[in-house]
C-alpha positions in Angstrom: 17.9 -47.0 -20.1 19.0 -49.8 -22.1 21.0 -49.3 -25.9 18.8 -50.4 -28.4 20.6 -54.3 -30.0 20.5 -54.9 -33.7 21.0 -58.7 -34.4 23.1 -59.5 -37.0 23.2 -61.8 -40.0 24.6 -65.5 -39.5 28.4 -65.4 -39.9 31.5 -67.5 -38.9 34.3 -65.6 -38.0 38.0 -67.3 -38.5 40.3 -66.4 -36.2 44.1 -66.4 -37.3 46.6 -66.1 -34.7 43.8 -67.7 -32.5 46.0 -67.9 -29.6 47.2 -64.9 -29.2 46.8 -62.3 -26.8 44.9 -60.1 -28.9 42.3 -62.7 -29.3 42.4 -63.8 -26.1 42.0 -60.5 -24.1 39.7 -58.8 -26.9 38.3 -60.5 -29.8 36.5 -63.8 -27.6 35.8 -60.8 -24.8 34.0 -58.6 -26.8 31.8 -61.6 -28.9 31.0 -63.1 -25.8 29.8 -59.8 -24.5 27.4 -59.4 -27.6 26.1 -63.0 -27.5 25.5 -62.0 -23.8 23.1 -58.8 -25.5 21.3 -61.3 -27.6 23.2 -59.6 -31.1 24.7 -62.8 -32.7 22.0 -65.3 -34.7 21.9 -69.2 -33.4 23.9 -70.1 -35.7 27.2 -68.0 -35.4 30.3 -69.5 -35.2 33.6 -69.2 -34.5 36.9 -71.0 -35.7 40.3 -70.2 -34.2 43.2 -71.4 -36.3 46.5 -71.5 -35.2 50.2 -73.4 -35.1 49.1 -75.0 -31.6 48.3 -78.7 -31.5 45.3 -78.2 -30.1 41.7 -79.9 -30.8 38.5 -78.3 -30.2 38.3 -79.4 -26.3 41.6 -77.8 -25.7 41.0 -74.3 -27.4 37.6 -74.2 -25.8 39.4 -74.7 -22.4 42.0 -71.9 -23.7 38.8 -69.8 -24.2 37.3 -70.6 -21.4 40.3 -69.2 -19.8 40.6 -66.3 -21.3 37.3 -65.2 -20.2 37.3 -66.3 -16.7 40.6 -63.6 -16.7 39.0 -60.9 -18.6 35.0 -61.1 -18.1 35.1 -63.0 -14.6 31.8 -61.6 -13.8 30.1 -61.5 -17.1 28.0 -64.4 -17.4 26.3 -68.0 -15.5 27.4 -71.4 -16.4 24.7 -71.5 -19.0 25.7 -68.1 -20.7 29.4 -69.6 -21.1 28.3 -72.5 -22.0 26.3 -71.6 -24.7 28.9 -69.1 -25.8 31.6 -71.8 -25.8 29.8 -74.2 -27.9 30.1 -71.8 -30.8 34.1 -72.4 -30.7 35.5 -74.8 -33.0 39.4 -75.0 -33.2 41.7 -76.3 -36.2 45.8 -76.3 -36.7 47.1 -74.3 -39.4 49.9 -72.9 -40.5 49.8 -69.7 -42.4 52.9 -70.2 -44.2 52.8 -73.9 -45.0 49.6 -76.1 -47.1 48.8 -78.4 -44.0 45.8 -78.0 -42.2 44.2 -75.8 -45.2 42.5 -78.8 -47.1 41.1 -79.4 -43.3 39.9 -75.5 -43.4 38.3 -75.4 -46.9 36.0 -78.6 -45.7 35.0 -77.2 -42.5 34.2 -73.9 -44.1 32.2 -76.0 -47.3 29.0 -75.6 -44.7 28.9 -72.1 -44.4 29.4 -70.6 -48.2 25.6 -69.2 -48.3 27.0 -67.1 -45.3 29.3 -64.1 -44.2 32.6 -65.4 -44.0 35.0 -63.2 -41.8 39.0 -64.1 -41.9 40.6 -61.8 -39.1 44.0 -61.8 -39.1 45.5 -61.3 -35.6 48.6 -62.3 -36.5 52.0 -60.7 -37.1 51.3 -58.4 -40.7 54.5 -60.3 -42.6 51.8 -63.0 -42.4 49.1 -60.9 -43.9 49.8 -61.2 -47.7 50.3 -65.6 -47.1 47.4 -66.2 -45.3 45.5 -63.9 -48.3 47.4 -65.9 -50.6 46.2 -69.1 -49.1 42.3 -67.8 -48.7 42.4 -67.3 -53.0 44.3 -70.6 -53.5 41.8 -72.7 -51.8 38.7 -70.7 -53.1 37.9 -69.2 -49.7 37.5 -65.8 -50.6 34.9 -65.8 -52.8 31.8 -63.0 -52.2 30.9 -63.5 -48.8 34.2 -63.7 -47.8 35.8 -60.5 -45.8 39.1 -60.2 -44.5 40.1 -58.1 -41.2 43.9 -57.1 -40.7 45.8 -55.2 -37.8 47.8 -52.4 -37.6 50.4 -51.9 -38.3 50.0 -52.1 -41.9 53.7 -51.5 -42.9 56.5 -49.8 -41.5 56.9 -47.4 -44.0 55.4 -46.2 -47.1 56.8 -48.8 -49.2 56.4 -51.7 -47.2 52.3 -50.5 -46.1 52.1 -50.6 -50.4 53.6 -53.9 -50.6 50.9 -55.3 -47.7 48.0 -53.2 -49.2 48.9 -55.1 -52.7 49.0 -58.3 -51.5 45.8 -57.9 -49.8 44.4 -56.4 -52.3 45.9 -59.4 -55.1 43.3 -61.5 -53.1 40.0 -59.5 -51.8 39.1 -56.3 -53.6 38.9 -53.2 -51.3 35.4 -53.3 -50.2 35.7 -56.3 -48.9 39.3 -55.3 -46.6 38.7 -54.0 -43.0 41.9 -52.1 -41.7 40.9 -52.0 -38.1 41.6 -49.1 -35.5 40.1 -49.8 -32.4 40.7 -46.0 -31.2 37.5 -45.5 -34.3 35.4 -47.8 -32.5 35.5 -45.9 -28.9 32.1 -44.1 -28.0 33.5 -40.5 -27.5 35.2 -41.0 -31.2 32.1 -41.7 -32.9 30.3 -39.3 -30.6 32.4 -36.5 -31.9 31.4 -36.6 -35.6 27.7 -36.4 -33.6 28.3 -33.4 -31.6 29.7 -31.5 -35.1 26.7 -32.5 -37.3 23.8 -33.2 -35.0 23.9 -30.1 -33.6 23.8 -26.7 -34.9 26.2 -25.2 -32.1 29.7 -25.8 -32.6 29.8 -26.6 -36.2 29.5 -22.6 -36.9 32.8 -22.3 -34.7 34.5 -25.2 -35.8 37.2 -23.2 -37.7 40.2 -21.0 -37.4 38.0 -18.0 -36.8 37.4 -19.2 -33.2 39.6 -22.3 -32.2 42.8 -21.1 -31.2 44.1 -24.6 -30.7 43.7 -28.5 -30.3 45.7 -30.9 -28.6 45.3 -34.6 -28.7 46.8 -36.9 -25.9 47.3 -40.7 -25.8 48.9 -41.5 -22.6 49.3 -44.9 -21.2 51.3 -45.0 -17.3 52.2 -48.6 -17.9 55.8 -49.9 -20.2 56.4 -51.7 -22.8 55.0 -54.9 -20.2 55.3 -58.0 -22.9 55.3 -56.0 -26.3 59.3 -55.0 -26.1 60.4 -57.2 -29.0 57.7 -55.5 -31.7 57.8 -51.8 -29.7 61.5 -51.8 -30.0 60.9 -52.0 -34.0 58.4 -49.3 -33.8 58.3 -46.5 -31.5 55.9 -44.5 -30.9 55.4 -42.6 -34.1 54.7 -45.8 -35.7 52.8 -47.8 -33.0 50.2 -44.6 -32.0 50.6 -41.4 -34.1 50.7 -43.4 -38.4 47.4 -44.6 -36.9 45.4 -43.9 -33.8 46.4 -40.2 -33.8 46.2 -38.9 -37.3 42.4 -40.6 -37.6 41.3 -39.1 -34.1 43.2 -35.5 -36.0 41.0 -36.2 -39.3 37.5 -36.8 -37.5 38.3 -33.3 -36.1 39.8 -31.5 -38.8 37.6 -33.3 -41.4 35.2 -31.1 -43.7 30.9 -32.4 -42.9 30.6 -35.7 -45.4 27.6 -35.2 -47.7 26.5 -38.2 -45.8 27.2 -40.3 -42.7 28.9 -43.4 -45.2 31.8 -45.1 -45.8 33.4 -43.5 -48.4 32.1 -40.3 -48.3 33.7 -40.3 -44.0 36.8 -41.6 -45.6 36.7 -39.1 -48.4 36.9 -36.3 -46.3 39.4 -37.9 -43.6 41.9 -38.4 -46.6 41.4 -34.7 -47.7 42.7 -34.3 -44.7 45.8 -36.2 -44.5 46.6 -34.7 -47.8 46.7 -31.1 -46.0 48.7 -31.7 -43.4 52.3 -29.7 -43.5 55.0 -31.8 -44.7 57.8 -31.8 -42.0 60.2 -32.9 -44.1 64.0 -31.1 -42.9 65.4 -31.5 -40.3 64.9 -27.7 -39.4 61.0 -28.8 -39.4 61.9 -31.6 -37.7 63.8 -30.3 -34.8 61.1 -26.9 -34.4 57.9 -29.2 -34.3 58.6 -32.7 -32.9 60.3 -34.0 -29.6 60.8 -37.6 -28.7 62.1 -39.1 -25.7 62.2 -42.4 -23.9 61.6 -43.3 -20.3 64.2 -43.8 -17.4 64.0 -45.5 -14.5 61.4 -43.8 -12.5 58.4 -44.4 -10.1 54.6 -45.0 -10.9 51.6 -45.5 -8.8 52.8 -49.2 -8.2 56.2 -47.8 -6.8 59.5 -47.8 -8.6 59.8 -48.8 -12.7 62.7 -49.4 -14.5 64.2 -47.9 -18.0 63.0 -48.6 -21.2 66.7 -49.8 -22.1 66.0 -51.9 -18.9 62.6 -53.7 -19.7 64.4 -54.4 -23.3 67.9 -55.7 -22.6 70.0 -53.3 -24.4 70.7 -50.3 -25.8 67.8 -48.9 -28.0 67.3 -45.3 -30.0 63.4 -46.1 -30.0 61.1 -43.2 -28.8 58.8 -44.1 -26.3 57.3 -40.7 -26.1 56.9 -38.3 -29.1 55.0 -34.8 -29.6 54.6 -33.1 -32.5 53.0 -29.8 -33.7 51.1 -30.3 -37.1 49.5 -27.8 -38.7 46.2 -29.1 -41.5 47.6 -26.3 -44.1 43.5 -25.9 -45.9 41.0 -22.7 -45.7 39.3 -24.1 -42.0 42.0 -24.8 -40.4 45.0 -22.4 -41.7 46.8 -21.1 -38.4 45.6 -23.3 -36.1 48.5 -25.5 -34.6 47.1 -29.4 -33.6 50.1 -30.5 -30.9 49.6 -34.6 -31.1 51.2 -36.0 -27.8 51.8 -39.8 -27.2 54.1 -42.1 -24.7 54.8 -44.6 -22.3 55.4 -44.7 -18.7 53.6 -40.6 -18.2 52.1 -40.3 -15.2 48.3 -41.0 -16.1 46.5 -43.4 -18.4 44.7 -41.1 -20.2 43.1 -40.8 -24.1 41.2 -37.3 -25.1 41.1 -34.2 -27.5 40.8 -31.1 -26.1 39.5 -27.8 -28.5 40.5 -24.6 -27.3 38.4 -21.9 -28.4 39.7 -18.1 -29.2 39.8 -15.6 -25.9 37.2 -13.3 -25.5 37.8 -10.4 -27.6 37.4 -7.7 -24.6 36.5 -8.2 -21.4 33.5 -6.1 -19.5 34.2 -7.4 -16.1 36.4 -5.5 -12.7 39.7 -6.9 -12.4 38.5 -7.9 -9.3 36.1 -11.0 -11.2 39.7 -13.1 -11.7 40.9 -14.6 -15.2 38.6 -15.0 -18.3 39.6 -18.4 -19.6 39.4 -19.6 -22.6 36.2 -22.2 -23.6 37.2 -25.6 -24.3 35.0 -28.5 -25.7 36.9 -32.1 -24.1 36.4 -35.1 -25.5 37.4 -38.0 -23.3 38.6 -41.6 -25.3 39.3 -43.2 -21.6 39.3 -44.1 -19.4 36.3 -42.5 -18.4 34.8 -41.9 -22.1 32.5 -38.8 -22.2 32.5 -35.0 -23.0 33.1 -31.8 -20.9 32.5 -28.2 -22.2 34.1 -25.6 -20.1 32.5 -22.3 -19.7 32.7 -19.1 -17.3 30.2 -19.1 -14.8 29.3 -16.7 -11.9 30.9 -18.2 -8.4 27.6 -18.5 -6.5 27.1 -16.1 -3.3 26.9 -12.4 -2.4 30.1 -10.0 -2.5 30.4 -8.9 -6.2 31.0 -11.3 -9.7 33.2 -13.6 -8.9 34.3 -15.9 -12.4 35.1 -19.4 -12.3 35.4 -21.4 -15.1 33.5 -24.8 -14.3 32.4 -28.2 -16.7 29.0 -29.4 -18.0 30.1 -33.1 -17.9 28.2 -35.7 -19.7 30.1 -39.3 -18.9 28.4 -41.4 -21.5 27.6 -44.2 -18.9 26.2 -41.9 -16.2 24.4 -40.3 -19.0 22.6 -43.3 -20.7 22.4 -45.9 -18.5 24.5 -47.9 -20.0 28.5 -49.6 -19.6 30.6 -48.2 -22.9 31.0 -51.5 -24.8 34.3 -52.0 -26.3 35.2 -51.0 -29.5 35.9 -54.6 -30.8 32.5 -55.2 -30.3 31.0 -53.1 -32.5 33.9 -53.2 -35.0 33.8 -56.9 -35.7 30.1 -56.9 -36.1 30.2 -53.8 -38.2 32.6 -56.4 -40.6 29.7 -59.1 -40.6 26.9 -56.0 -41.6 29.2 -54.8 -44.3 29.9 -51.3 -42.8 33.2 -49.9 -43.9 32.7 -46.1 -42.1 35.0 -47.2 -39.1 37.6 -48.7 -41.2 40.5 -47.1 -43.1 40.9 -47.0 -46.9 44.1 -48.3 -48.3 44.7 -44.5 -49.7 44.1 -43.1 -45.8 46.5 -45.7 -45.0 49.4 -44.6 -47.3 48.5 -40.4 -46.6 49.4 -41.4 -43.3 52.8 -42.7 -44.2 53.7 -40.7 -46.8 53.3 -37.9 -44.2 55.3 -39.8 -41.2 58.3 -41.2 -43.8 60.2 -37.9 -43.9 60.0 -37.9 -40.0 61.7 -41.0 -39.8 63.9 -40.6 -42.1 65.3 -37.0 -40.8 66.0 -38.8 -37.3 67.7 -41.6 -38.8 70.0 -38.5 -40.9 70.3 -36.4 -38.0 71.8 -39.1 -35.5 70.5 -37.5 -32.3 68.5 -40.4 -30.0 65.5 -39.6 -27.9 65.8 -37.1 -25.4 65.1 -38.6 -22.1 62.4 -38.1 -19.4 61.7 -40.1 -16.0 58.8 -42.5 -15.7 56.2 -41.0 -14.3 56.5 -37.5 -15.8 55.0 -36.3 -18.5 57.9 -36.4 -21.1 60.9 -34.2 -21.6 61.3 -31.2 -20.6 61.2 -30.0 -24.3 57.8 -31.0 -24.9 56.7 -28.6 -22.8 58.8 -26.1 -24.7 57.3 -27.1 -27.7 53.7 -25.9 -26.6 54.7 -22.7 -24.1 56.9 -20.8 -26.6 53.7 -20.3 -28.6 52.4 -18.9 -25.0 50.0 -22.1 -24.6 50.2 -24.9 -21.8 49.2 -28.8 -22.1 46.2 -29.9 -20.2 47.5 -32.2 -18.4 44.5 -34.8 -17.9 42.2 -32.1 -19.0 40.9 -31.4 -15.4 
C-alpha cells in the first residue's frame, strides 16, 4: 500500500536562518523527501537567506551536505539534482537593510504565488524580520509567515512577539509550528476518538482513571546548552509540546475537523486546567530535577553542570500532575513527564481505563489489570490497546493481559514521514488545524508563569537524579502516593 500524494500549489518558501541546523537536519530533509513523492509543482522554489557570505553554488553545496548526512539513501544523482536546482541562496541580515533591496527583486517574480517566510531563527529576531517583510511590501496576500517555538519566555514576552507578528501579518496568515502536532500517532488520535464509535462513549471521568504523557529523550543537552540553559524543561517541552498533546486528549469533539473550530476546543482546554499557583501547589504536584553524571547505552555521560560549564538551577527533568478542572474530566489527574538523559528515547500517552468493578474469576486466574489505550509519538509511532485475554492451553483460566498492536508502518505499508513534511506544505495549502492560535499560545503561559515564578520565590534548585534513570526519586512519589505507577516505556 502506498499513501495517497496531493500536489500542491506553486510556492517559494524563504528560509531565514538558512544555515542553521534546524534547516539543515529538517526543513531541506523533509522538502526533499516530498519532491522525492512527486507533491511539490515544477516550479517550487526555495530561497535560504542568511548572515553567511555565501552565493547560490556554495549554499547548494551546504545543502547538498546536509542531505548526504541526513537522507544518505534517499535519492540517485538525478533526484538530488533536480531537487538542488530549486535552491537559490541570498545574504541578509535580519536586523540590518542590506541584502533586503536584493530580496524584494528576487521575490518581484513570484507575487501571483504563495509566498512562505519561515523563520528558523532565534525568536528575538522574529518581530525584525516581520518588520522588514511590511517595510519592503513583502507581505502582502499571498504572503505567510512560519515561526518556531519558543514563542516567549513568559507571558509577557510570548505577547510582545505575538504583537509584533501580528503588527505585520494578520493571524490567519501566522503558522506557530509544533512539530509534536505533525507526528502520525498525534493526528491519529483525534481519529481513533471521532472515527470510531468505541472509545468516545468512555472517553470521560466515568471510566478513565488516569493519563499520563511521557516525552523522554536518553541523549543531553548535545549542542543546545547555551539556549537549554535559559529554558528548562518546562519551557522547552511542557509550554508547548505537552500541553497540545494534553488538549488533543482532553479536548471536547470540534463541530468539525477545522482550524478554528480544533483550536477552539484545544483553548477551552487550556482555560480548565488548575492553576498551580502557591507554592503548596507547587511543591504537592510538580518535581524537577537535573541529571548527574551517569551512564547511557554509549557508556558513561557526564552532568548537566558538566556539559554546561558551570553552575546552573535549570531543570532538565520536570513532572507535574495537572488536573483539566471541566465536567469530562473532573477527578481525573493527567501526570505530564519530560527530561533529559532517562534511560529510553521515548514519546507516548498512555489512558488508563477504570478497574473492573467486580471480578467473576478464581483467585487462581492471577490479576485483573486495568485496560489501557497507548499511543506511541516515537520512536516507533503506532497504537496498542491492552486487554485481558485467556492464556491459551488446558489447566483452568489463566488471565494475561496482552496488546493488539497496530505500528502504523507495519500496518499501511508505508515509512511515517516526518512531521515537517506535512506541516510546511500544510502552510503552502493554507491549513491552520496543526498550528497554534496566538490565544492557545498565551493559555499556555499564563498557566506555566506562576510555576516559574513559585521556583524562583521558593529558592530550592532541582532535585537531582543520575543519567540514565528515570528522574528523581520524587517523581515516582508523585504518581505512587495516589497508589498508581508510571509505565515506564509503556511495554
Amino acid at each position: 500500500m502506498t499513501s495517497r500524494v496531493i500536489p500542491v500549489a506553486e510556492f517559494v518558501l524563504v528560509v531565514f536562518g538558512a544555515t542553521g541546523d534546524l534547516a539543515r537536519r529538517k526543513l531541506l530533509p523533509a522538502l526533499f523527501q516530498r519532491d522525492l513523492d512527486g507533491q511539490l509543482p515544477e516550479g517550487a522554489r526555495i530561497l535560504g537567506l542568511a548572515r553567511a557570505a555565501l552565493d547560490d553554488a556554495g549554499y547548494v553545496a551546504q545543502a547538498r551536505a546536509a542531505l548526504a548526512d541526513h537522507m544518505p539513501d534517499a535519492a540517485q544523482d538525478a533526484e538530488l539534482d533536480r531537487f538542488l536546482a530549486r535552491i537559490a541562496y541570498l545574504q541578509v541580515d535580519a536586523e540590518e537593510p542590506a541584502g533586503w533591496p536584493a530580496l524584494k527583486d528576487w521575490l518581484a517574480p513570484f507575487s501571483g504565488v504563495v509566498n512562505v517566510f519561515y523563520l528558523a531563527t532565534a525568536p528575538s529576531l522574529f518581530g525584525p524580520i516581520c518588520a522588514r517583510l511590511g517595510e519592503f511590501g513583502l507581505a502582502g496576500p499571498q504572503a505567510r509567515v512560519v515561526v518556531e517555538k519558543p514563542v516567549g519566555r513568559d507571558l509577557a514576552s510570548a505577547r510582545a512577539v505575538n504583537d509584533a507578528v501580528g503588527a505585520v501579518f494578520p493571524e490567519d496568515r501566522v503558522y506557530r509550528i509544533d512539530h509534536y502536532l505533525g507526528k502520525e500517532a498525534v493526528q491519529n488520535l483525534m481519529a481513533l476518538r471521532f472515527a470510531n464509535g468505541l472509545f468516545e462513549p468512555l472517553w470521560n471521568a466515568a471510566h478513565i482513571d488516569h493519563v499520563q504523557i511521557t516525552v523522554a529523550e536518553s541523549l543531553g543537552v548535545e549542542g543546545r546548552a547555551g539556549y537549554y540553559d535559559t529554558a528548562g524543561a518546562l519551557r522547552d517541552m511542557v509550554q508547548n509540546h505537552i500541553l497540545q498533546l494534553l488538549c488533543l486528549v482532553a479536548m471536547e469533539p470540534p463541530a468539525m475537523l477545522g482550524a478554528d473550530a480544533v483550536r477552539d476546543e484545544k483553548l477551552k482546554v487550556l482555560r480548565s486546567l488548575k492553576k498551580l499557583d502557591n507554592l503548596v501547589l507547587c511543591g504537592q504536584n510538580i518535581v524537577r530535577g537535573q541529571y548527574r553524571a551517569g551512564a547511557s547505552a554509549g557508556g558513561p555521560v557526564p552532568g548537566y553542570v558538566e556539559e554546561l560549564g558551570g553552575p546552573s538551577t535549570t531543570e532538565t527533568f520536570v513532572a507535574i500532575k495537572a488536573e483539566v478542572a471541566n465536567w469530562r474530566w473532573a477527578g481525573v489527574p493527567f501526570y505530564l513527564r519530560t527530561g533529559k538523559r532517562l534511560p529510553a528515547r521515548v514519546s507516548e500517552i498512555v489512558i488508563t481505563f477504570r478497574p473492573i468493578p467486580h471480578s467473576v474469576f478464581a483467585p487462581a486466574a492471577g490479576p485483573i489489570e486495568p485496560n489501557r489505550l497507548v499511543i506511541r509519538l516515537q520512536p516507533d509511532e503506532g497504537v496498542k490497546l491492552w486487554l485481558m485475554s485467556k492464556d491459551p492451553g488446558p489447566g483452568g483460566m489463566r488471565l494475561r493481559l496482552v496488546p493488539l498492536d497496530m505500528s502504523f508502518a507495519a500496518a499501511f505499508g508505508v515509512r511515517n514521514p516526518d512531521a515537517y513534511e506535512r506541516l510546511v506544505l500544510d502552510v503552502v495549502r493554507g491549513d491552520q488545524t496543526l498550528f497554534m492560535r496566538r490565544d492557545e499560545v498565551e493559555a499556555a503561559w499564563s498557566w506555566v508563569d506562576p510555576i516559574l515564578q513559585n521556583w524562583a520565590e521558593s529558592g530550592e534548585g532541582p532535585k537531582p537524579y543520575t543519567a540514565g534513570t528515570w528522574g528523581p526519586s520524587a517523581a515516582i512519589a508523585l504518581i505512587e502516593r495516589d497508589g498508581r505507577t508510571w509505565i515506564e516505556g509503556a511495554p
